[in-house]
DOMI-429899 format. One line per field, with one value per residue: y, z, x of N, C-alpha, C in turn; residue number from 1. Coordinates in pm, 1 decimal. Layout:
DOMI-429899
n.Y: Y, ...
n.Z: Z, ...
n.X: X, ...
ca.Y: Y, ...
ca.Z: Z, ...
ca.X: X, ...
c.Y: Y, ...
c.Z: Z, ...
c.X: X, ...
resi: NUM, ...
//
This chain:
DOMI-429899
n.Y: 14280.3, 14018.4, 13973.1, 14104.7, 13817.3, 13633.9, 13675.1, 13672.6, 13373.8, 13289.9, 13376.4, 13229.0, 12950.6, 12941.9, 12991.9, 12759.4, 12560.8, 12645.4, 12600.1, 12343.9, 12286.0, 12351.7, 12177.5, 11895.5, 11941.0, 11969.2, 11679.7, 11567.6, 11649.0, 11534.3, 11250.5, 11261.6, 11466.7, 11357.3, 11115.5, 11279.1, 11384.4, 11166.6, 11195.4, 11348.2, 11753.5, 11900.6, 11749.1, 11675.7, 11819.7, 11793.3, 11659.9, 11381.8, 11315.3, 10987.5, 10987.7, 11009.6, 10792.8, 10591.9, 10630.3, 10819.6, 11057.4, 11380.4, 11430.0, 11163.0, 10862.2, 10603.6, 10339.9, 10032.6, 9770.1, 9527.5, 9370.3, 9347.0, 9432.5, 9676.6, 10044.0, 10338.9, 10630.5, 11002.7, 11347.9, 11514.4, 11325.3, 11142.2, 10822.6, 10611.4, 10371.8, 10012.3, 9734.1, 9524.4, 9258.9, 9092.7, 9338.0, 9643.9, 9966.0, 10006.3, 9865.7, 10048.0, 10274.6, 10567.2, 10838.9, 11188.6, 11376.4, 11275.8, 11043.2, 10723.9, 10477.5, 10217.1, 9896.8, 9668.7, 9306.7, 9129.0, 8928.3, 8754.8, 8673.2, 8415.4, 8289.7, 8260.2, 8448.8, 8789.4, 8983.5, 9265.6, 9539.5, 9784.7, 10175.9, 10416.5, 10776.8, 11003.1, 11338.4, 11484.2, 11427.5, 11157.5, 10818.8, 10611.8, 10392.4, 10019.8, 9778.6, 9445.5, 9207.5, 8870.3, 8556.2, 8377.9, 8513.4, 8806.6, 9130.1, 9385.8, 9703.1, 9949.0, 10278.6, 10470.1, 10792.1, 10988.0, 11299.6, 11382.5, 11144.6, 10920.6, 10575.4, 10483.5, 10307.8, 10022.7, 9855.5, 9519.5, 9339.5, 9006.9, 8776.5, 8449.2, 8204.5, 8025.7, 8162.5, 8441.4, 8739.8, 8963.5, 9248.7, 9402.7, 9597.6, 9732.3, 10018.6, 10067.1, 10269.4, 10155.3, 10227.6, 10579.3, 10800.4, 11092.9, 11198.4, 11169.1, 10980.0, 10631.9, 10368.9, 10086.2, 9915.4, 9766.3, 9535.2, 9498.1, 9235.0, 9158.6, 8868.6, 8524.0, 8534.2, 8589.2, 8733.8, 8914.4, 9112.6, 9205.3, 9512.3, 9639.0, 9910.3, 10081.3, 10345.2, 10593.0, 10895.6, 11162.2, 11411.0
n.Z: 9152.2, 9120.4, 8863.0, 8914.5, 9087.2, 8893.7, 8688.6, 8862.5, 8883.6, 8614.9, 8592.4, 8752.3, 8686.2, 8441.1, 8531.4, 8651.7, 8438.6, 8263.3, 8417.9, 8480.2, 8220.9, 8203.9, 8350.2, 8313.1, 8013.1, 8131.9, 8260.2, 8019.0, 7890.2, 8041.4, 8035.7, 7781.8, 7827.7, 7984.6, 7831.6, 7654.7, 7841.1, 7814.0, 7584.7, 7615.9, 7661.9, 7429.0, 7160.4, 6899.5, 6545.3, 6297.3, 5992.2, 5742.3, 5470.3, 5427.5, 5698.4, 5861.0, 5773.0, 5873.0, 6143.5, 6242.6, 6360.1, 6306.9, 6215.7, 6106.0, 5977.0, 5964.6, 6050.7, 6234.1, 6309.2, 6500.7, 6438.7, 6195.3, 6010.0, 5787.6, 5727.6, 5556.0, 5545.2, 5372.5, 5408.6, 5408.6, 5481.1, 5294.2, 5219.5, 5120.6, 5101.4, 5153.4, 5316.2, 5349.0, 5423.3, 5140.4, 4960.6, 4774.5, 4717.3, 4452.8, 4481.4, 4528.9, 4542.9, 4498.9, 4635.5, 4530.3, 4683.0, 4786.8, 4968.4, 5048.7, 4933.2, 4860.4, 4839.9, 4643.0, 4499.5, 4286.5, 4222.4, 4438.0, 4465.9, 4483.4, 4725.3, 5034.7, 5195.9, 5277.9, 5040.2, 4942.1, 5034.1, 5169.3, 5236.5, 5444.6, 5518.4, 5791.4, 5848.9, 5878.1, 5770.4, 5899.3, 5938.1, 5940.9, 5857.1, 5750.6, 5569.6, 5475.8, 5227.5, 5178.4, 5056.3, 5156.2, 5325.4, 5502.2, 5668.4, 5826.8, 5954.2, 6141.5, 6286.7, 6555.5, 6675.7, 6840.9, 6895.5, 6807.8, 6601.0, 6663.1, 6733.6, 6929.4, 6975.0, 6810.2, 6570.0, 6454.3, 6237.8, 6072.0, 5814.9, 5686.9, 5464.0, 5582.9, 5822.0, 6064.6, 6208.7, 6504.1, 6642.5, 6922.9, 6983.9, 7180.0, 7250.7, 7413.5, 7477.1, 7565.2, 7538.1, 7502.6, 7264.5, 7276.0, 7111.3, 7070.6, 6962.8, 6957.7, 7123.5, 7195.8, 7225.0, 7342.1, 7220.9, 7282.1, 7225.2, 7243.3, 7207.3, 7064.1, 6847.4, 6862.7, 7127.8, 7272.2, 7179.8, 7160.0, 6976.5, 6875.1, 6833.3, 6635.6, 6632.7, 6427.7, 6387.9, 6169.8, 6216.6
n.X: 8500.5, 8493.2, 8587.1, 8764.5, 8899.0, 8854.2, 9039.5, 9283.7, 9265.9, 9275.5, 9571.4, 9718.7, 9633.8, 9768.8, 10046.2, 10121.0, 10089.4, 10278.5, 10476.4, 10476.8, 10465.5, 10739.0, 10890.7, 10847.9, 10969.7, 11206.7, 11266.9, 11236.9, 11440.3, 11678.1, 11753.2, 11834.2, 12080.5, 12242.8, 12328.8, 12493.4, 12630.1, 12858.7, 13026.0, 13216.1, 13352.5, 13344.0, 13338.3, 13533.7, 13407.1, 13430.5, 13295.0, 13224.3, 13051.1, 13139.1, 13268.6, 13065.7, 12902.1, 13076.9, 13050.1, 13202.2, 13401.3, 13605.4, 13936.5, 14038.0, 14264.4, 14275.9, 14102.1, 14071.3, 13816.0, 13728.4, 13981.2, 13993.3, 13842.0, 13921.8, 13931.8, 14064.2, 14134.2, 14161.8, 14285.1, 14101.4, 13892.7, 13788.1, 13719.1, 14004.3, 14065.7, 13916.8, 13842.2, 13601.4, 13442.2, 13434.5, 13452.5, 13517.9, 13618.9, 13574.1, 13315.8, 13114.1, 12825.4, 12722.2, 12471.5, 12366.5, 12472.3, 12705.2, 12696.8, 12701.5, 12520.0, 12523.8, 12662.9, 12811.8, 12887.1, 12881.2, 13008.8, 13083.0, 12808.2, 12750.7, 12811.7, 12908.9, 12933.4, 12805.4, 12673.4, 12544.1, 12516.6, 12283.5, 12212.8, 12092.1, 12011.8, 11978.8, 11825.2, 11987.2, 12201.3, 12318.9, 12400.4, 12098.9, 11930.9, 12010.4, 12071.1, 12119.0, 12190.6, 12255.1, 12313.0, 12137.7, 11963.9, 11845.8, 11913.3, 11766.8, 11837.6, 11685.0, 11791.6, 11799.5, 11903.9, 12164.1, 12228.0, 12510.9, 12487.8, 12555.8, 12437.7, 12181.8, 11933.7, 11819.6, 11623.0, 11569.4, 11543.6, 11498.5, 11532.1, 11506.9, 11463.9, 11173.2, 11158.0, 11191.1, 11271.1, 11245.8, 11382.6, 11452.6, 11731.5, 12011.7, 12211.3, 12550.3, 12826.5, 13125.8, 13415.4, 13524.9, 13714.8, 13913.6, 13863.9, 13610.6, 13491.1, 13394.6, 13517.4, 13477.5, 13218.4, 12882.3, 12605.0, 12309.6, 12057.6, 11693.0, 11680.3, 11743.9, 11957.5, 12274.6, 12227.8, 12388.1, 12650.9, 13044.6, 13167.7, 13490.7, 13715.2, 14001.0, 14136.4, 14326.5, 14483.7, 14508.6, 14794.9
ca.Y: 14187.9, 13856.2, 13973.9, 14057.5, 13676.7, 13535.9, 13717.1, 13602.5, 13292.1, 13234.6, 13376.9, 13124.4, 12825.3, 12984.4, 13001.3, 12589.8, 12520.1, 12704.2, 12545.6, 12172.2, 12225.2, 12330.3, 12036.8, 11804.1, 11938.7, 11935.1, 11584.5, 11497.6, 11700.8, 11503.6, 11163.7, 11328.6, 11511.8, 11215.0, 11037.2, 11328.0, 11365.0, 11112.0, 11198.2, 11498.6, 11840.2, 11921.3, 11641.2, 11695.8, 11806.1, 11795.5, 11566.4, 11424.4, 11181.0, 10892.3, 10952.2, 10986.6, 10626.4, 10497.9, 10674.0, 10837.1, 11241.9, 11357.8, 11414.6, 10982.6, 10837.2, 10462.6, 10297.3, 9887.6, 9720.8, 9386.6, 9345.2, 9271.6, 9548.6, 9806.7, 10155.0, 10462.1, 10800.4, 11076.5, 11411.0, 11556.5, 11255.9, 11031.0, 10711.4, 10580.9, 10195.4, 9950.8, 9611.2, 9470.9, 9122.0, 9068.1, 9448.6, 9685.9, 10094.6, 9946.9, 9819.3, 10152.0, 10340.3, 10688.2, 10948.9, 11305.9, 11456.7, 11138.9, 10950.6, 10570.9, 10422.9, 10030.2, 9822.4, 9532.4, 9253.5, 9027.5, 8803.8, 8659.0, 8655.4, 8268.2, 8229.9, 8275.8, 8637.1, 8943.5, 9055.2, 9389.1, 9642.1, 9919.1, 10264.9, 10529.1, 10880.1, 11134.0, 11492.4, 11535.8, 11340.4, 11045.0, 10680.6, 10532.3, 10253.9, 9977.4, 9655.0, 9341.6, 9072.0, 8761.2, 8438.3, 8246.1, 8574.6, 8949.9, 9194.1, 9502.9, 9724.0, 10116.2, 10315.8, 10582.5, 10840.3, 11121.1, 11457.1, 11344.0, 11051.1, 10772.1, 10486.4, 10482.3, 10177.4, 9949.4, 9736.1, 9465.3, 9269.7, 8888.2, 8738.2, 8344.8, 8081.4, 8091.8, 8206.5, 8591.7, 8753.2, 9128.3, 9225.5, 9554.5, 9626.6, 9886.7, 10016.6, 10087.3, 10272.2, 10126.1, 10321.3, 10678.5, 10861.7, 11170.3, 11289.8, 11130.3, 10864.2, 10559.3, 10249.1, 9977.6, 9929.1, 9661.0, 9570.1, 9392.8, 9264.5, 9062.2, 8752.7, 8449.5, 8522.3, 8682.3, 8817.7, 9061.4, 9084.4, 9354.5, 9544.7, 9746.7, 9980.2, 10088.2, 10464.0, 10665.9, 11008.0, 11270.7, 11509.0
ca.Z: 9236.6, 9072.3, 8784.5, 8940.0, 9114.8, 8767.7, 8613.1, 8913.8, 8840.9, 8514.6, 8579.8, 8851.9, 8595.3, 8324.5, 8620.1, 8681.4, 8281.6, 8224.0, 8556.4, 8451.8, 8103.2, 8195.3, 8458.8, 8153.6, 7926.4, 8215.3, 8270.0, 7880.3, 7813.4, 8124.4, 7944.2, 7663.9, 7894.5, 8100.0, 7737.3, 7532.6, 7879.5, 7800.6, 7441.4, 7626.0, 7670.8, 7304.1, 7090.0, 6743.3, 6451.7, 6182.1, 5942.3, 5563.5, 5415.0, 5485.1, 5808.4, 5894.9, 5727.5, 5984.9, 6261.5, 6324.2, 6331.2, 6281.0, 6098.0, 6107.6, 5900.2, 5978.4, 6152.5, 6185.5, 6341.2, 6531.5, 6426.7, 6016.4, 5859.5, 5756.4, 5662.2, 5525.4, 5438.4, 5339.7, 5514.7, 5329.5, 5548.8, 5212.5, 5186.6, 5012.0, 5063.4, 5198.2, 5353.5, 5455.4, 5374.2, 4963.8, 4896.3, 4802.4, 4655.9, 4327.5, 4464.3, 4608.9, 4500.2, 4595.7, 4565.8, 4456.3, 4819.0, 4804.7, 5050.2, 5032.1, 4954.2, 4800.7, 4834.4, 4579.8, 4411.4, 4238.1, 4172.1, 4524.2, 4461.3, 4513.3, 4853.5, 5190.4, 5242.4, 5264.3, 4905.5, 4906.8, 5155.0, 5104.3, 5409.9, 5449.6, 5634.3, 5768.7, 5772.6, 5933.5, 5735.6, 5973.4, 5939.1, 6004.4, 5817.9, 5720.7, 5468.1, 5415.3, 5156.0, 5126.4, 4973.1, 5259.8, 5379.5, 5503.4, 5787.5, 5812.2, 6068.8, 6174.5, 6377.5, 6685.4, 6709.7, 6933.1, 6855.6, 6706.8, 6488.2, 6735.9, 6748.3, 7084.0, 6975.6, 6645.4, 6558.8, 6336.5, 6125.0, 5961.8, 5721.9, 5616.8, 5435.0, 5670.5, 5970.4, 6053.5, 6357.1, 6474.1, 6818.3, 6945.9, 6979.1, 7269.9, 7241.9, 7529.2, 7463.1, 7659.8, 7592.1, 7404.2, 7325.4, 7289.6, 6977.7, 7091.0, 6852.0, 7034.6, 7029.4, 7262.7, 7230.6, 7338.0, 7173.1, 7319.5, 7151.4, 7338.1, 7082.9, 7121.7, 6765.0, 6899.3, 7228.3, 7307.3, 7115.6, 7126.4, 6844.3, 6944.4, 6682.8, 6712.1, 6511.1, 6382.0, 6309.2, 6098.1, 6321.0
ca.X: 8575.7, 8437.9, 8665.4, 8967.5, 8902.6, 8861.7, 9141.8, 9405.8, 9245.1, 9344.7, 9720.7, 9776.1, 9659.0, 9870.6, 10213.9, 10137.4, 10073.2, 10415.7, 10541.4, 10447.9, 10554.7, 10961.4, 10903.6, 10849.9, 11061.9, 11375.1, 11241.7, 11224.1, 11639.6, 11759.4, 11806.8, 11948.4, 12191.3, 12314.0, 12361.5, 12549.4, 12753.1, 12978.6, 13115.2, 13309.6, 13245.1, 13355.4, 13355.5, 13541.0, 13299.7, 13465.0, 13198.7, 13201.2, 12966.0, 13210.1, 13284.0, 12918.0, 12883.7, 13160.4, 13014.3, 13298.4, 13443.9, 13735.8, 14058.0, 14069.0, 14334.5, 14294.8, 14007.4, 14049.9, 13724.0, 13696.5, 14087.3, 13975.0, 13787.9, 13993.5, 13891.9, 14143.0, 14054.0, 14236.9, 14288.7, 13968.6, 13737.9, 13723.5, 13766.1, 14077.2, 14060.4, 13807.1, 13834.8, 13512.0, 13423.9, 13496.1, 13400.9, 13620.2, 13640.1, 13539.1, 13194.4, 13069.0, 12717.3, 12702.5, 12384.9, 12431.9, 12513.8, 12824.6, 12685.7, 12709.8, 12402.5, 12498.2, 12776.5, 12785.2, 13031.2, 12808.5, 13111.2, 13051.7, 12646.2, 12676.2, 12908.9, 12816.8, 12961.7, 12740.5, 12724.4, 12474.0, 12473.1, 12213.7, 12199.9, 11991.7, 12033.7, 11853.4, 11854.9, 12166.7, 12319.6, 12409.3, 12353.0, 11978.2, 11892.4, 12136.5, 12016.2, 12204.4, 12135.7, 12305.9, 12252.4, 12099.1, 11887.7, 11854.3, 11884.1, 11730.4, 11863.9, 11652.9, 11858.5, 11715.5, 12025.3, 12174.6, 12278.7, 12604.5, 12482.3, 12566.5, 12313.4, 12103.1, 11891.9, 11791.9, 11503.9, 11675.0, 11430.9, 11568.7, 11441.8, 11566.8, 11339.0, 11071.1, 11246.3, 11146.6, 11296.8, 11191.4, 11452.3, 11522.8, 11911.1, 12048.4, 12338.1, 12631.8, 12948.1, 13215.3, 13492.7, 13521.0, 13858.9, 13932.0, 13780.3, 13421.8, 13475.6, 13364.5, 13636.9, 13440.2, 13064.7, 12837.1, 12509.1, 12225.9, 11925.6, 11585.4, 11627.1, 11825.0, 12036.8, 12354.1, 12190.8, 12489.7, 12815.7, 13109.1, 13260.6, 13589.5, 13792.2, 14100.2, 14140.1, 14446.0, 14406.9, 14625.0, 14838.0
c.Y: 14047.3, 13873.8, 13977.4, 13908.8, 13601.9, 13541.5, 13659.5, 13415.5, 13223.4, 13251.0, 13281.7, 12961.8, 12862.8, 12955.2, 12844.7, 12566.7, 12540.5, 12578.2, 12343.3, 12187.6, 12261.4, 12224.2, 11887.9, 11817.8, 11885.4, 11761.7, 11498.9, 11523.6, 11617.8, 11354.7, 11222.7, 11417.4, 11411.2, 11154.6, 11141.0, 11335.9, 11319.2, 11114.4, 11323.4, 11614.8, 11920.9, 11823.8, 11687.1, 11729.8, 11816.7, 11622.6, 11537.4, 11335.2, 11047.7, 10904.8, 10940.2, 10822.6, 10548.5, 10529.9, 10717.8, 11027.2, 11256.3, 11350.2, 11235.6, 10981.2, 10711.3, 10434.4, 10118.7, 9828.5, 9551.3, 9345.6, 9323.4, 9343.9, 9655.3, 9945.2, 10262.6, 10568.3, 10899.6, 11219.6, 11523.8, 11482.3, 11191.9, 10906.6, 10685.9, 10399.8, 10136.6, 9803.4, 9533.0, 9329.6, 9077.2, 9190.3, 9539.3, 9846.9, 10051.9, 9938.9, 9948.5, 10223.2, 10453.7, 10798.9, 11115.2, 11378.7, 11368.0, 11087.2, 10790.3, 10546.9, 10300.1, 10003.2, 9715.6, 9484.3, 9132.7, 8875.8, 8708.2, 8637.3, 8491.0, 8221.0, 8269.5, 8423.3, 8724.9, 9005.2, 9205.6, 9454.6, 9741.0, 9993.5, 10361.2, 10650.8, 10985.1, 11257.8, 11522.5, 11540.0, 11192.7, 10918.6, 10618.0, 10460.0, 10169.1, 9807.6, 9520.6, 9264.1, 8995.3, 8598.9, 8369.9, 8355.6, 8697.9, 9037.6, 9293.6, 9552.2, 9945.2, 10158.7, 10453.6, 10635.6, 10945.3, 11208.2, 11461.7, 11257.1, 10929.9, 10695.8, 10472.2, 10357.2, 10151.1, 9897.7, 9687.2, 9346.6, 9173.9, 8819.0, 8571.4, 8224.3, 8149.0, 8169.8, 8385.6, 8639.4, 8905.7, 9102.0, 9360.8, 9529.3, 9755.6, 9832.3, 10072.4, 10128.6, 10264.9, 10215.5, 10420.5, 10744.5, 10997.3, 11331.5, 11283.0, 11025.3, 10727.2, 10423.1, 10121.6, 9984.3, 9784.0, 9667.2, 9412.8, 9337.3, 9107.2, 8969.7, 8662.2, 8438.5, 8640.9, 8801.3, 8941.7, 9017.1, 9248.8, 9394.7, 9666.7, 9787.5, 10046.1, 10212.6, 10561.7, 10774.2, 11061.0, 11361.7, 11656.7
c.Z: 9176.1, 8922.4, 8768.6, 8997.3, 8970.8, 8703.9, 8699.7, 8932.1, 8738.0, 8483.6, 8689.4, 8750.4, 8490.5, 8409.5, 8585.6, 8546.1, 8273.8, 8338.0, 8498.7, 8291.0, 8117.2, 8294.7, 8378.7, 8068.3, 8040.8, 8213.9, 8139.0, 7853.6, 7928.1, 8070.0, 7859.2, 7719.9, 7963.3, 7912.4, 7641.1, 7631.9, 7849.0, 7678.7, 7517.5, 7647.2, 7507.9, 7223.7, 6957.1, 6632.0, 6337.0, 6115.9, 5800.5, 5588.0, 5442.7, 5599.5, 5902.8, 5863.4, 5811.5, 6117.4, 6339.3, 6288.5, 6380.4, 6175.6, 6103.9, 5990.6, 5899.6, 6100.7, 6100.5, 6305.4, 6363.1, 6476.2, 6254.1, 5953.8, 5892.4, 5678.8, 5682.9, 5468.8, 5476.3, 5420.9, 5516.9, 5384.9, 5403.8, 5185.9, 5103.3, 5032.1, 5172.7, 5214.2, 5434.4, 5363.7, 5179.6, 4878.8, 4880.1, 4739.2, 4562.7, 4326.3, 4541.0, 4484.6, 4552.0, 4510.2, 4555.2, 4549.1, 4868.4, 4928.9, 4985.1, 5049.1, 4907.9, 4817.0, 4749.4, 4512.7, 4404.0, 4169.1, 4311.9, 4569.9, 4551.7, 4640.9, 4928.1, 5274.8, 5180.9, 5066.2, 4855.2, 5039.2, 5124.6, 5270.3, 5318.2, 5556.4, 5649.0, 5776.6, 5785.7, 5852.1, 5796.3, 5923.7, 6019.4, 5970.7, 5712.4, 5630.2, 5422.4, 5336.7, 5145.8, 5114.9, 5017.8, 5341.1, 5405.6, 5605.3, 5745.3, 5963.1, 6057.1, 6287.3, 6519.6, 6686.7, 6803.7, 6826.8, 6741.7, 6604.3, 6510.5, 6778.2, 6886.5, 7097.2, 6851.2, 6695.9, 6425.0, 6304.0, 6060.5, 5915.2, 5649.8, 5610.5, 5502.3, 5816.2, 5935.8, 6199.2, 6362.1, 6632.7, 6783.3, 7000.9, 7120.1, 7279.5, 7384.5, 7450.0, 7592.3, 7694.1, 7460.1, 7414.6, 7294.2, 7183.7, 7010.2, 7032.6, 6946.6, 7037.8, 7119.4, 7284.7, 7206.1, 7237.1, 7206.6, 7283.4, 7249.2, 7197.9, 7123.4, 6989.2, 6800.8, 6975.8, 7257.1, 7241.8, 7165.1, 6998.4, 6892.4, 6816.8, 6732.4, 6599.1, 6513.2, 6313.1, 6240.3, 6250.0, 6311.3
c.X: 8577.5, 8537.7, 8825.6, 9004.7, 8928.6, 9004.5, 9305.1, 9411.5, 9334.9, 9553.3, 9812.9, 9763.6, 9758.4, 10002.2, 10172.6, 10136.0, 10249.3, 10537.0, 10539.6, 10539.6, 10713.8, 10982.8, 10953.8, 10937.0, 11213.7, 11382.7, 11290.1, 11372.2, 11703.8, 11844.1, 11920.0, 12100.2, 12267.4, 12405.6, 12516.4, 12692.1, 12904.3, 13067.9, 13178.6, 13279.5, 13237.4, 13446.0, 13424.1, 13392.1, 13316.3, 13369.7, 13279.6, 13120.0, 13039.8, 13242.8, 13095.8, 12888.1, 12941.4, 13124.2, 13125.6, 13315.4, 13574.7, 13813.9, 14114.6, 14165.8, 14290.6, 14176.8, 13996.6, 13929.4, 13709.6, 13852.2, 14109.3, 13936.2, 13865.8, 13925.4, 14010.1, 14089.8, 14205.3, 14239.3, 14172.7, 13835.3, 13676.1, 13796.1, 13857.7, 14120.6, 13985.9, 13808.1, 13721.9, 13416.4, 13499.6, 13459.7, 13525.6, 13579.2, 13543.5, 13377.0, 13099.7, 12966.0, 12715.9, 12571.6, 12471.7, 12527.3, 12637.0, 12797.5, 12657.0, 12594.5, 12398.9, 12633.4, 12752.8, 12921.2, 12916.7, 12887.1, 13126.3, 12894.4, 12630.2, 12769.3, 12850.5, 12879.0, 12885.6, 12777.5, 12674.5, 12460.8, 12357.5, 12213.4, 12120.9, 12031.4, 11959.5, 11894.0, 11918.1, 12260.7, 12404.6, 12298.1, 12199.0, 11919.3, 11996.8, 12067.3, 12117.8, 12124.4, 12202.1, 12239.5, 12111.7, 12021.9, 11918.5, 11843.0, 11845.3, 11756.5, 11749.2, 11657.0, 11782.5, 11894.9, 12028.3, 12194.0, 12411.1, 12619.9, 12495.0, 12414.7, 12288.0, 12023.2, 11843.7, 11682.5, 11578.7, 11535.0, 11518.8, 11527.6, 11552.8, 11501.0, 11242.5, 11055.4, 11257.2, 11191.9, 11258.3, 11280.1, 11481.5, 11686.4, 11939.3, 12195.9, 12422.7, 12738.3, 13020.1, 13342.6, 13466.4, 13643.0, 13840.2, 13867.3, 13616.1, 13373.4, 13484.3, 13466.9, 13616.9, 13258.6, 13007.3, 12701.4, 12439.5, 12108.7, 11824.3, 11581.6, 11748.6, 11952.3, 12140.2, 12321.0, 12261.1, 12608.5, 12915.3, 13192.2, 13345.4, 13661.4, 13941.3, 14094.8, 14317.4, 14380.2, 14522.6, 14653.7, 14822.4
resi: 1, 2, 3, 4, 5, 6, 7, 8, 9, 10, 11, 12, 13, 14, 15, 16, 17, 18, 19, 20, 21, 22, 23, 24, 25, 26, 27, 28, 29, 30, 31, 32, 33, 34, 35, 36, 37, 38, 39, 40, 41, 42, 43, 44, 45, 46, 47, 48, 49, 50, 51, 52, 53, 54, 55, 56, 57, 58, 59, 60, 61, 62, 63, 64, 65, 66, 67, 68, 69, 70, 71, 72, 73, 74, 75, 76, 77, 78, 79, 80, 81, 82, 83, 84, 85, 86, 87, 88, 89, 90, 91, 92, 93, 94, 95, 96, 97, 98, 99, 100, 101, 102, 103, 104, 105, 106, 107, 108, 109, 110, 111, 112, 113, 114, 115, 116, 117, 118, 119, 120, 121, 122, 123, 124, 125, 126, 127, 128, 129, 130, 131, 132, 133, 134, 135, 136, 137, 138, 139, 140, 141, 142, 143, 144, 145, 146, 147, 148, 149, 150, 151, 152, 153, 154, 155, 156, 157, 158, 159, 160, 161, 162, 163, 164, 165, 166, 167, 168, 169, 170, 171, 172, 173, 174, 175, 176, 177, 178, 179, 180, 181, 182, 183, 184, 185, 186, 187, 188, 189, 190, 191, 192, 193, 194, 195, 196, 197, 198, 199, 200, 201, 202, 203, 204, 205, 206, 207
//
């Protein structure tokens, strides 16, 4: 008797163990469900290495950003021209797997525009760490992502003379269209250098 007690013992702590941990887990996927909600219920997935870099998916043709940077790709998801500050095709680094890993034009080394980009990605393949250098100092941005590659929150690190800033970043998409590709997103960071800004895109795809 003292055994069959022990034995319904231990299968009643084993039900609550089991019982607590899908409690936790539902608890732990519920975030993540609320968040992936809003990209749709089937988001585009068509990927390349450049569109991963733009944070975008999709047969894209044309993606212009903040009304000034221009990006074109082809119907393959590669880049075919590049407008973002004094950089262009020309100044592009790519590792073996063609992902973008440097941007440079050392012919504006000495002006006050962004002259080195460096990124990083992880196993996916999507965008998670992002490096600026220019003249007058340096950001460092490391990204926290979802499921699809979209940034959830940064820690941005700046570095100028003696001036050192460390601010977490959270991100908001405002609006998303139809592909999942995001085309209004705020971004808020606890520091007083460009507390919250927005960056909106406007995208063209192939038909």
């Amino acid at each position: 008797m003292k055994h069959t007690l022990t034995l319904i013992g231990m299968a009643l702590a084993a039900v609550m163990m089991v019982s607590c941990a899908n409690n936790a887990s539902n608890q732990n996927a519920s975030p993540q469900d609320e968040w992936d909600q809003q990209w749709g219920e089937n988001p585009d997935t068509f990927r390349t290495p450049d569109l991963n870099w733009l944070s975008l998916r999709g047969h894209v043709k044309k993606m212009v950003m903040n009304g000034r940077t221009t990006f074109e790709l082809d119907r393959d998801g590669n880049l075919t021209y590049l407008q973002l500050h004094t950089l262009s095709l020309d100044d592009i680094t790519r590792n073996a797997e063609g992902q973008i890993i440097k941007l440079t034009n050392l012919e504006y080394a000495k002006s006050e525009d962004v002259v080195i980009f460096e990124y990083g990605y992880d196993a996916n393949g999507f965008l998670e760490y992002e490096a600026r250098f220019m003249p007058n100092g340096s950001h460092y941005h490391h990204y926290t992502l979802d499921r699809l590659g979209n940034i959830k929150k940064g820690v941005f690190d700046y570095s100028k003379g003696k001036e050192d800033l460390h601010a977490i970043e959270l991100y908001k998409y405002d609006e998303i269209d139809s592909h999942g590709n995001w085309t209004k997103l705020t971004v808020t960071k606890n520091s007083t250098i460009e507390p919250e800004f927005t960056v909106e895109r406007v995208i063209e795809y192939y038909e």
